[in-house]
N, C-alpha and C positions, 0 to 999 in steps of 0.2 A: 219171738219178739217181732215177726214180721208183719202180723196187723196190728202192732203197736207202730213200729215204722210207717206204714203207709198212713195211720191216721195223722201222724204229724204231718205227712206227706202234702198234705191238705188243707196243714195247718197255713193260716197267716202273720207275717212278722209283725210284733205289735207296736214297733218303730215305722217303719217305713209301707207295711201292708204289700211288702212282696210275697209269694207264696213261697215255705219253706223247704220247695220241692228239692233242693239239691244243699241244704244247710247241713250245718255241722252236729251230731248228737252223741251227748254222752249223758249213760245215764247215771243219775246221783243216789239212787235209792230206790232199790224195789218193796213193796208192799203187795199183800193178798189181792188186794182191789187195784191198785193204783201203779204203774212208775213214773220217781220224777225225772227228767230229764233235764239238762241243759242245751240249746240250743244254739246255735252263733247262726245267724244270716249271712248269705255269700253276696246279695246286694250290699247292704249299708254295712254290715259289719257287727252291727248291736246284737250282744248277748241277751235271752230272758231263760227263764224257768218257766218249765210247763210240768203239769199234772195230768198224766193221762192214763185214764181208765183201762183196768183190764175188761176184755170182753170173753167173762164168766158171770153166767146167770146164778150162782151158787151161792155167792159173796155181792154184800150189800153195795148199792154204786155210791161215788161220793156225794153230795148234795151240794149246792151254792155255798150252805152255810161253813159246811169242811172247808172249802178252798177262801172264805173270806176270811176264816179264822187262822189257816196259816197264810194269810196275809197279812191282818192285823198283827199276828206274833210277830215275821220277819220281820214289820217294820222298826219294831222295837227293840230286835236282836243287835246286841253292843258286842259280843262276843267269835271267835272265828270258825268260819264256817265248820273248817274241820268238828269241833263240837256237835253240829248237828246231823253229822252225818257218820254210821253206822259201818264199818268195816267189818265183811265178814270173815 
């Protein structure tokens, strides 16, 4: 998970556009391609969700259209999270 780390490392808060260099992460869900993570900013405080690719040549990457369509889902999601997320 450590060049998963650093790539968030790099990432931008999409509140405030501090860099996520010392933020908070846990992750919500790992997938073949993908972890999603949760994130909290040590600047402003604001939590997001990010989607970040594993780096394996093996397995297909995700495309725009993955990431707009679980966006479009969450927005419409009524029910609690625990539901959408997978205990192993």
């Amino acid at each position: 998970m450590g060049a998963i780390l650093e790539r968030i490392r790099t990432m931008e808060c999409p509140a405030c556009g501090a860099r996520l260099a010392s933020c908070a992460v846990r992750a919500i869900r790992a997938e073949p391609q993908a972890i999603v993570v949760k994130l909290a900013c040590t600047v402003c405080g604001e939590s997001s969700v990010a989607i970040v690719e594993r780096d394996d040549e093996n397995t297909p990457a995700l495309t725009e259209d993955d990431v707009l369509d679980a966006h479009d889902f969450l927005q419409t999601w009524h029910g609690p999270v625990a539901e959408l997320i997978e205990t192993a």
